[in-house]
VEXDREN-2710 file (C-alpha; in Angstrom, 1 decimal):
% VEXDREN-2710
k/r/px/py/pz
1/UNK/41.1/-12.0/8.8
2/UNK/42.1/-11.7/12.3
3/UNK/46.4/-11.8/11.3
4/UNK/45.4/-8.9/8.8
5/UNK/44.3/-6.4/12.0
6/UNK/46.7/-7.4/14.7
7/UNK/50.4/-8.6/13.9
8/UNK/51.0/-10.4/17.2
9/UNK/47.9/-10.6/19.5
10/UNK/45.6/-12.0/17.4
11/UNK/45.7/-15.3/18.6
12/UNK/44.4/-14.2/21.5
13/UNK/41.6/-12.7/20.5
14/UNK/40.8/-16.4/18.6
15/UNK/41.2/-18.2/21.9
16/UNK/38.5/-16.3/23.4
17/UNK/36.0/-19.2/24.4
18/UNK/33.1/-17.9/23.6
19/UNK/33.9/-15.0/20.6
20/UNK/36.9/-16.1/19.1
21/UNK/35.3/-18.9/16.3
22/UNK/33.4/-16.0/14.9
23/UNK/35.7/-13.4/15.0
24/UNK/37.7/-14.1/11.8
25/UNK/34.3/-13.9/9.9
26/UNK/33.4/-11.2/11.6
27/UNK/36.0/-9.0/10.6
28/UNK/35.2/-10.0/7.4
29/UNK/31.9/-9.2/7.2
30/UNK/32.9/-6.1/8.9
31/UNK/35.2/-5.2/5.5
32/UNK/32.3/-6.3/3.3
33/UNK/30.3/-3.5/5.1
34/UNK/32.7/-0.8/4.4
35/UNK/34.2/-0.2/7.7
36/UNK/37.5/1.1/8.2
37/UNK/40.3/-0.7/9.1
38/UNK/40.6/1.3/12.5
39/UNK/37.1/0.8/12.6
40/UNK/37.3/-3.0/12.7
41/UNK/40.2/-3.0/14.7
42/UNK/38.1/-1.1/17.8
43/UNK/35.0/-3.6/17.4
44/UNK/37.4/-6.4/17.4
45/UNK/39.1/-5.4/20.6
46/UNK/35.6/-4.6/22.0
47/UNK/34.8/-7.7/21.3
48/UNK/36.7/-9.1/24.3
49/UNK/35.1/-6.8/26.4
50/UNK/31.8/-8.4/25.5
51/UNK/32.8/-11.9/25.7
52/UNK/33.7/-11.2/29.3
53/UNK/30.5/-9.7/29.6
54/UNK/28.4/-12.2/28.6
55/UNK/30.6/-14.7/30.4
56/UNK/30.1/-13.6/33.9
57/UNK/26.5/-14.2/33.4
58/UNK/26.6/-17.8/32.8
59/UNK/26.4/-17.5/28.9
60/UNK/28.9/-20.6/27.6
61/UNK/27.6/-21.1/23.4
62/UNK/26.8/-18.4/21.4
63/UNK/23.1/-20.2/20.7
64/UNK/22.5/-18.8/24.0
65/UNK/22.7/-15.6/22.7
66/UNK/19.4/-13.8/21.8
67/UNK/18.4/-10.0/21.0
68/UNK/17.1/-9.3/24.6
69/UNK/20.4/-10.1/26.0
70/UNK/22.0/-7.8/23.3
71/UNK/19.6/-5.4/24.2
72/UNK/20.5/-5.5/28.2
73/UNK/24.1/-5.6/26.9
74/UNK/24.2/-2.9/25.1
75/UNK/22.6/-0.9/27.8
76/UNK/25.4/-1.6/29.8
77/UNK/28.5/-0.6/27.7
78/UNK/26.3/2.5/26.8
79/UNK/26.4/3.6/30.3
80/UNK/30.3/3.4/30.7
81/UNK/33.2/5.2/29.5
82/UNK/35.8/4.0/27.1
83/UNK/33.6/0.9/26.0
84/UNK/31.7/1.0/22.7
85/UNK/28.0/0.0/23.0
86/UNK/28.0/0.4/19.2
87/UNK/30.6/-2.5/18.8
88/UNK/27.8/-4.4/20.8
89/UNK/25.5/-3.1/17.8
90/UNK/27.1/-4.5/15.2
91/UNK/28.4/-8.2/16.3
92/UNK/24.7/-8.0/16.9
93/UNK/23.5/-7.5/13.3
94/UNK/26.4/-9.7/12.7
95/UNK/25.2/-12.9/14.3
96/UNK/21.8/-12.2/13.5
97/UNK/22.6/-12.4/10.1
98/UNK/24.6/-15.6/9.8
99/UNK/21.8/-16.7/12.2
100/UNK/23.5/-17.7/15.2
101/UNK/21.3/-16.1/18.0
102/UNK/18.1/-18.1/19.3
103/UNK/15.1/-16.9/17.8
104/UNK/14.1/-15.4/21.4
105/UNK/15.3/-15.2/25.1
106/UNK/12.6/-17.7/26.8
107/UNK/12.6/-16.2/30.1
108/UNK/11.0/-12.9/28.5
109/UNK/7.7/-13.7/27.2
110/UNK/5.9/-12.3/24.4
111/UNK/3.0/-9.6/25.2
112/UNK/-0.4/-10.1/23.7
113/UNK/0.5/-7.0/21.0
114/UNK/3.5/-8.8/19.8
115/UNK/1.9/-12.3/19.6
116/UNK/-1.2/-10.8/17.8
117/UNK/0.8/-8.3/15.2
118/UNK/2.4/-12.0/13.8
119/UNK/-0.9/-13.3/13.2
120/UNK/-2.3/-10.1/11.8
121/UNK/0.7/-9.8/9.6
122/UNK/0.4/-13.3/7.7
123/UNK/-3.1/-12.3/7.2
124/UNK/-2.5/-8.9/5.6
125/UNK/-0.2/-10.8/3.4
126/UNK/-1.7/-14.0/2.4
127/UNK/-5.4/-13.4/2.9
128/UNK/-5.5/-9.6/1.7
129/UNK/-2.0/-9.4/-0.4
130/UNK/-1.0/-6.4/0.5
131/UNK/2.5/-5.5/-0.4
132/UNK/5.1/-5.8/2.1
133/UNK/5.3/-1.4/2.3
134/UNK/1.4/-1.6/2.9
135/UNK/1.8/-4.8/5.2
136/UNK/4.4/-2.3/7.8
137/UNK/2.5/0.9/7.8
138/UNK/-1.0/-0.9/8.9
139/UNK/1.0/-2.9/11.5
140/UNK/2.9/0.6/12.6
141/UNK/-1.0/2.1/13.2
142/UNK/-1.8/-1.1/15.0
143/UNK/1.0/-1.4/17.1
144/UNK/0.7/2.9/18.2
145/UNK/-3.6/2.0/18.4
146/UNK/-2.9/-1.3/20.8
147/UNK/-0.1/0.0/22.8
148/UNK/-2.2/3.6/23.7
149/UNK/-5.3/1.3/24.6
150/UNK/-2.9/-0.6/26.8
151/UNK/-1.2/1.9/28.6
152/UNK/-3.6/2.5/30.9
153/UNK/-4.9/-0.8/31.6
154/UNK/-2.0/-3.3/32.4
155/UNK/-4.6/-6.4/32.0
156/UNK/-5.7/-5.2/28.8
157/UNK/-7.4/-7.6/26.6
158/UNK/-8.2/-7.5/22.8
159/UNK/-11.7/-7.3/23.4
160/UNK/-11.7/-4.7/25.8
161/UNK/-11.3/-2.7/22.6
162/UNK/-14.5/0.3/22.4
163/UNK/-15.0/3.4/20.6
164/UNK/-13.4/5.4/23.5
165/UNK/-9.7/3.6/22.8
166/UNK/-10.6/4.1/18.9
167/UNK/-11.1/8.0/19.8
168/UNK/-8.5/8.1/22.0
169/UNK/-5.9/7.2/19.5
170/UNK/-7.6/9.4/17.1
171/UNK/-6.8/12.5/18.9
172/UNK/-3.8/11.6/19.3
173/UNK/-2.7/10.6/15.8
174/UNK/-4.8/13.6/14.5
175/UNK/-2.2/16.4/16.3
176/UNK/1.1/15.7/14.4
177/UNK/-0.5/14.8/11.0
178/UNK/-2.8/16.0/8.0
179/UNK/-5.9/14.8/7.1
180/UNK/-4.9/12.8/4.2
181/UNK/-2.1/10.6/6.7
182/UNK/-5.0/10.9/9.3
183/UNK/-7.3/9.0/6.9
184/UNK/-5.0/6.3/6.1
185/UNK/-4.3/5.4/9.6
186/UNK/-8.2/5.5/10.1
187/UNK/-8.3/3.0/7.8
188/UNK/-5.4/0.6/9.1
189/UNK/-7.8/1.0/12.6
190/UNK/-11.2/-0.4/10.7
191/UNK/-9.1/-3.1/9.0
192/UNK/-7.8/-4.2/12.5
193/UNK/-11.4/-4.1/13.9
194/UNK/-12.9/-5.8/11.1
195/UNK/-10.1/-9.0/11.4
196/UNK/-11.0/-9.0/15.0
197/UNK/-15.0/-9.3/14.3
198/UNK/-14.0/-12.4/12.2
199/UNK/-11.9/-13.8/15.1
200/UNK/-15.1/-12.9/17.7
201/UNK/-13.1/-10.8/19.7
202/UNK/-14.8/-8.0/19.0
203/UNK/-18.6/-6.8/18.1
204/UNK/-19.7/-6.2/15.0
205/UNK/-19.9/-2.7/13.5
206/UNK/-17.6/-1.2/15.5
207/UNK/-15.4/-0.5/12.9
208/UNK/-18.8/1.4/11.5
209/UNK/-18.4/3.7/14.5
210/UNK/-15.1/5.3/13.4
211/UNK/-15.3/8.4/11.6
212/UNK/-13.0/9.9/8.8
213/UNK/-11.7/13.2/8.0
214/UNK/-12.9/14.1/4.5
215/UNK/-10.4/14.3/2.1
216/UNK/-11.7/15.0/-1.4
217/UNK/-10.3/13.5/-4.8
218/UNK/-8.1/15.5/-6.6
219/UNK/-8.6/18.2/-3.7
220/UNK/-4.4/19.1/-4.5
221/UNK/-2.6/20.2/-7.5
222/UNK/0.1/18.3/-8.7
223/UNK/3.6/20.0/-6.8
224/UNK/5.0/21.0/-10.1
225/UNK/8.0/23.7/-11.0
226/UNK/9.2/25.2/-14.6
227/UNK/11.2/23.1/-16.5
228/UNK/14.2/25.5/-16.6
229/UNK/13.8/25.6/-12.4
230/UNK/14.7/21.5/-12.7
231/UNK/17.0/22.0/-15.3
232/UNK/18.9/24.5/-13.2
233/UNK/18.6/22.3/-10.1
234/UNK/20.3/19.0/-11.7
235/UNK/23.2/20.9/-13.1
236/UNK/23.8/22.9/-9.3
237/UNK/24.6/19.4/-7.8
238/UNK/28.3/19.3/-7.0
239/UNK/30.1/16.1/-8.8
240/UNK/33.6/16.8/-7.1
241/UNK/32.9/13.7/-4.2
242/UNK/31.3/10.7/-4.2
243/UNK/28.3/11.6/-2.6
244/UNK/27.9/14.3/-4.8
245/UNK/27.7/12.1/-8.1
246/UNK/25.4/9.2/-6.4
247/UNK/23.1/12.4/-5.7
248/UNK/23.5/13.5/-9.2
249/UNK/22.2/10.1/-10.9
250/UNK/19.5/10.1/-8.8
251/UNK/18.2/13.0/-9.2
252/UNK/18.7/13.2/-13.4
253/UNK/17.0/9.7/-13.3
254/UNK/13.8/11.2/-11.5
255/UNK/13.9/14.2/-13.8
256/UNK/14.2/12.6/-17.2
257/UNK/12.1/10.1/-16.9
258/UNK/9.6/10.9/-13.9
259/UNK/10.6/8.0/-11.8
260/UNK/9.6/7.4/-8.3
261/UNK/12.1/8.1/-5.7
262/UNK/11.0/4.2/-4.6
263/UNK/12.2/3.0/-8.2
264/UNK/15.0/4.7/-8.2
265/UNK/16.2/2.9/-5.0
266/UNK/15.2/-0.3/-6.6
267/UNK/17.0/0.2/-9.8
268/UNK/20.0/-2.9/-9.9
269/UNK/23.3/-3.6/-11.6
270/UNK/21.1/-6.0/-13.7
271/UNK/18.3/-3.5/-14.7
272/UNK/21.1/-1.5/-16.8
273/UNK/21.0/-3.6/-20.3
274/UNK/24.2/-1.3/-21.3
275/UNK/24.4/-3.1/-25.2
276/UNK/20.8/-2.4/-25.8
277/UNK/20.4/1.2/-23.9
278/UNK/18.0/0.1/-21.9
279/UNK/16.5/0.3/-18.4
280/UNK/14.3/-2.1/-17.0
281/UNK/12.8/-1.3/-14.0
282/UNK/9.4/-3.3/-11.8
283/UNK/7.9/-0.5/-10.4
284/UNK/7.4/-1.2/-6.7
285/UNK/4.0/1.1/-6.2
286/UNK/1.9/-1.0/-9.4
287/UNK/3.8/-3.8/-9.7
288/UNK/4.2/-3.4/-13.8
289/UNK/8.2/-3.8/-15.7
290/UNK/8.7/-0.4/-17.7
291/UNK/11.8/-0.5/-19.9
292/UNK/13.6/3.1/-20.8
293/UNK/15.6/4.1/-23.2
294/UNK/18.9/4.9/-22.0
295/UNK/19.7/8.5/-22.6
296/UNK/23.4/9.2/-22.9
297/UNK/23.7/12.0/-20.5
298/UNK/22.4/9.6/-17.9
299/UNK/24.8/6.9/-18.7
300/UNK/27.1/9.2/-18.5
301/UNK/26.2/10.1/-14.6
302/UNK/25.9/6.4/-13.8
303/UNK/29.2/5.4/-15.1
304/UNK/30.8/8.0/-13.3
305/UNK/28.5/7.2/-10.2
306/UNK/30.1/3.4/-10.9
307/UNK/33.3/4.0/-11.7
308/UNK/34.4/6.6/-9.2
309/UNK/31.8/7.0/-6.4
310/UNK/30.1/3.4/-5.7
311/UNK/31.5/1.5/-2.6
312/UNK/33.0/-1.8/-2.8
313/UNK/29.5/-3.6/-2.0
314/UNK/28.4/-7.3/-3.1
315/UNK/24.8/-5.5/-2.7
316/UNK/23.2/-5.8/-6.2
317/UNK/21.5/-2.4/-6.4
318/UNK/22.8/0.7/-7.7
319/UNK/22.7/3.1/-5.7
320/UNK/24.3/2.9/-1.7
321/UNK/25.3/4.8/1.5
322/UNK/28.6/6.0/1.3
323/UNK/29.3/5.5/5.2
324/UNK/29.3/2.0/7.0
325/UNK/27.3/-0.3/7.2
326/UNK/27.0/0.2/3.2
327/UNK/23.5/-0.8/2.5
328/UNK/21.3/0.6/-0.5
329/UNK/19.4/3.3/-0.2
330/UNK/15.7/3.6/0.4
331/UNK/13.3/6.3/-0.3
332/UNK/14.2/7.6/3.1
333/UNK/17.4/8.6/1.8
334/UNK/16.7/9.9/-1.8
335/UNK/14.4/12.5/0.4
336/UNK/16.6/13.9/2.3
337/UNK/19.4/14.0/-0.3
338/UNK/17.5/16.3/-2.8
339/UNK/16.5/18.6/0.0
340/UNK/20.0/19.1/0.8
341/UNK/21.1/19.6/-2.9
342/UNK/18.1/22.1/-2.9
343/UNK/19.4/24.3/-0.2
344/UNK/22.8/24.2/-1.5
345/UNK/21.9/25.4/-4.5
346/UNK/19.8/28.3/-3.4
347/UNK/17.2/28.4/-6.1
348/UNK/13.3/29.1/-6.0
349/UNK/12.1/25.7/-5.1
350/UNK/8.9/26.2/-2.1
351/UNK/8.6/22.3/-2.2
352/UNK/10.8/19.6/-0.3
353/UNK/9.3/16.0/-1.7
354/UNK/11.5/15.1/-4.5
355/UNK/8.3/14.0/-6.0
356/UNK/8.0/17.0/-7.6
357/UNK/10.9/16.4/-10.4
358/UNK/8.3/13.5/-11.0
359/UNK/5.2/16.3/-11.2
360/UNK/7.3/18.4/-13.2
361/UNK/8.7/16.0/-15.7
362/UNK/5.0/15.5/-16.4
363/UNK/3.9/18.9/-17.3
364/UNK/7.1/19.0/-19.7
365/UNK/6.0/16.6/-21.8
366/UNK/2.6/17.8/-21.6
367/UNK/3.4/21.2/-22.9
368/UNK/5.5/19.7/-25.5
369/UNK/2.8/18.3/-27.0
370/UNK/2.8/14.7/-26.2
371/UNK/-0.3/12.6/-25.8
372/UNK/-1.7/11.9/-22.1
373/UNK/-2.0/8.3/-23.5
374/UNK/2.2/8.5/-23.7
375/UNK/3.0/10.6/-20.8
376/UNK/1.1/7.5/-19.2
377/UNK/2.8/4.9/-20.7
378/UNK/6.3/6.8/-19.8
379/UNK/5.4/7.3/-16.3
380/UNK/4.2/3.7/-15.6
381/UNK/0.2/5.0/-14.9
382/UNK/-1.7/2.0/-15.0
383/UNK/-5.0/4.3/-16.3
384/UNK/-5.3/7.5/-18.0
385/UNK/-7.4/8.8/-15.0
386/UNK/-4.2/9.3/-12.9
387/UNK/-2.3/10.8/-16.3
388/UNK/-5.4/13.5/-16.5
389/UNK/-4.7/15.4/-13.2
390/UNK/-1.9/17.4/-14.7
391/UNK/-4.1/18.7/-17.5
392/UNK/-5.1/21.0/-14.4
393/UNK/-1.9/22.6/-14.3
394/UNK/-1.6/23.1/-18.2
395/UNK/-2.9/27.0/-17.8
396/UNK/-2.2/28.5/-21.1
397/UNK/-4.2/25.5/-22.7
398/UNK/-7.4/25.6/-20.1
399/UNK/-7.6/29.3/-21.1
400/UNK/-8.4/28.5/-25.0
401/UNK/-11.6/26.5/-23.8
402/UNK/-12.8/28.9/-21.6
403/UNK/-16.2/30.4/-22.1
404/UNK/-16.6/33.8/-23.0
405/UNK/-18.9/35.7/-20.5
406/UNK/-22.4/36.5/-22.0
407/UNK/-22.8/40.7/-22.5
408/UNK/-24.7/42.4/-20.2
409/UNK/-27.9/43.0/-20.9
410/UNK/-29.5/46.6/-19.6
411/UNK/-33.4/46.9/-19.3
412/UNK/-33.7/49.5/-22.0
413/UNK/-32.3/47.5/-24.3
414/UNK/-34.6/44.2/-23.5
END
């Protein structure tokens, strides 16, 4: 509330005419992100600055606020000293999320790109039901291939598209990444190509006409590093600060039970059955529930992490930033995390996915005897194939199975 920030002036502030009905829940929602109370304070006071803003150019109700006038806004108060175009930011995400802004500013139209990708994106998902991870890196290619056919020709039109745009964005693409990221956004091309044949905007076959980098199956060995290596690395995290004990639980849930950095983020308040020592998780790459036991060490981390280093958050998942807006944490953030605990801790570890606690956790059980059929079923595998691929790794047993090498035979003796 408004009278908690400001003793005296905060009428004023709740007079503002176009602003003010908002602001009391918007200082609210600001506390429910995590900011500071100087924090809110300064957005609140900008907030006047905005209102005048927006009032000089004719904008009376908040419903005639949209993102493109944000967006102009913000360009503004970037540009001038002493004003806070990251205030803008915020009542932005604000008002968006209560949904308060007009879909769209009417005087901007949409391009062709945009206007298509909606189309194309209810058809990845209710035609070919992808997932909505799979759904945003197809429309990512398609957005970088339509834009780079586009940038050269301002009246460009969907079926202008021809193996010399395809090629183009090949080359392109094929500088900054590896074959095996080359070959995906190959495919997000002949996908796009192949939805535009159906619509007859395009020939057929010319998503025939796109070649592929070769990548061969299993053409890489698991990333996997000595069990004592892992050990060593969990117990060098630092658990003095609350950043330090979220990085902690996250990294001993990866490495005692192989999870994916993606299930990891997922995991809820919910997931933890604390009575039954239990973890349920739905694994967002397959889909399947897998339920854990819950070890005690690791209940251990996570009631610390809960008890003295989660922020105040009515977000349902475990695991969050630590600096506002306090949102939960994604794969994007797991990632850098253990790469920072890694250099902190100085130890021999070449690789900087934290995948490889998953890789490693693997071989563990593997060398400890355990059937592949198990190690499947621990790390949520959906066939034994994809268990099999660290059998390559298990050294010491390939050896016992080896061939001997036939004896030479000389010509005097045969």
């Amino acid at each position: 509330m408004l009278n908690d920030l400001f003793d005296e002036v905060y009428k004023q502030y709740r007079s503002l005419p176009l602003l003010g009905s908002v602001l009391d829940d918007f200082d609210d929602w600001l506390g429910e992100q995590g900011y500071a109370l100087g924090t809110r304070q300064n957005h609140i006071t900008h907030c006047a600055h905005i209102e005048d803003y927006f009032w000089k150019r004719g904008v009376r109700r908040i419903a005639e606020l949209s993102t493109e006038k944000f967006g102009t806004c913000r360009r503004y108060f970037k540009l001038r000293t002493g004003r806070s175009d990251y205030g803008v930011a915020c009542l932005h995400r604000y008002l968006q999320e209560r949904q308060l802004l007009s879909a769209r500013d009417v005087s901007q139209p949409v391009s062709i790109i945009d206007e298509f990708l909606i189309g194309y994106r209810e058809y990845l998902v209710e035609v070919r039901g992808f997932s909505p991870s799979t759904v945003q890196a197809h429309c990512q290619s398609v957005l970088e291939f339509l834009r780079l056919a586009k940038k050269d020709n301002s009246e460009f039109q969907l079926h202008d598209l021809d193996r010399g745009h395809i090629e183009k964005f090949i080359i392109k693409v094929g500088r900054r990444v590896g074959r095996g990221t080359l070959q995906h956004a190959v495919a997000h091309v002949r996908g796009l190509l192949r939805y535009l044949c159906m619509l007859g905007k395009v020939p057929a076959g010319l998503d025939s006409q796109v070649d592929t980098p070769r990548v061969y199956r299993q053409e890489q060995l698991p990333k996997s590093l000595p069990w004592d290596v892992v050990c060593a690395f969990v117990e060098s995290i630092d658990r003095s600060d609350a950043q330090g004990l979220r990085d902690y639980a996250m990294c001993l849930l990866i490495a005692k039970y192989g999870l994916r950095a993606s299930d990891v983020a997922g995991l809820k308040l919910e997931d933890i059955n604390w009575r039954a020592a239990e973890l349920h998780f739905n694994q967002r790459k397959t889909g399947y529930p897998l339920i854990l036991p819950l070890f005690d060490r690791v209940g251990e981390a996570l009631v610390a992490y809960l008890r003295d280093g989660r922020p105040s958050s009515k977000h349902r998942e475990v695991f969050l930033t630590l600096r506002a807006p306090i949102s939960p944490v994604t794969i994007h953030t797991i990632g850098p995390a253990f790469r920072e605990r890694v250099r902190r801790g100085d130890l021999p570890i070449p690789f900087e996915g934290v995948h490889c606690l998953r890789h490693s956790y693997a071989m563990h059980l593997l060398r400890s005897g355990m059937p592949l059929k198990a190690i499947g079923d621990v790390l949520g595998h959906r066939s034994t194939e994809a268990t099999c691929v660290y059998i390559r790794l298990n050294v010491d047993e390939l050896r016992d199975v080896g061939l001997p090498l036939p004896t030479p035979c000389h010509e005097e003796v045969c």
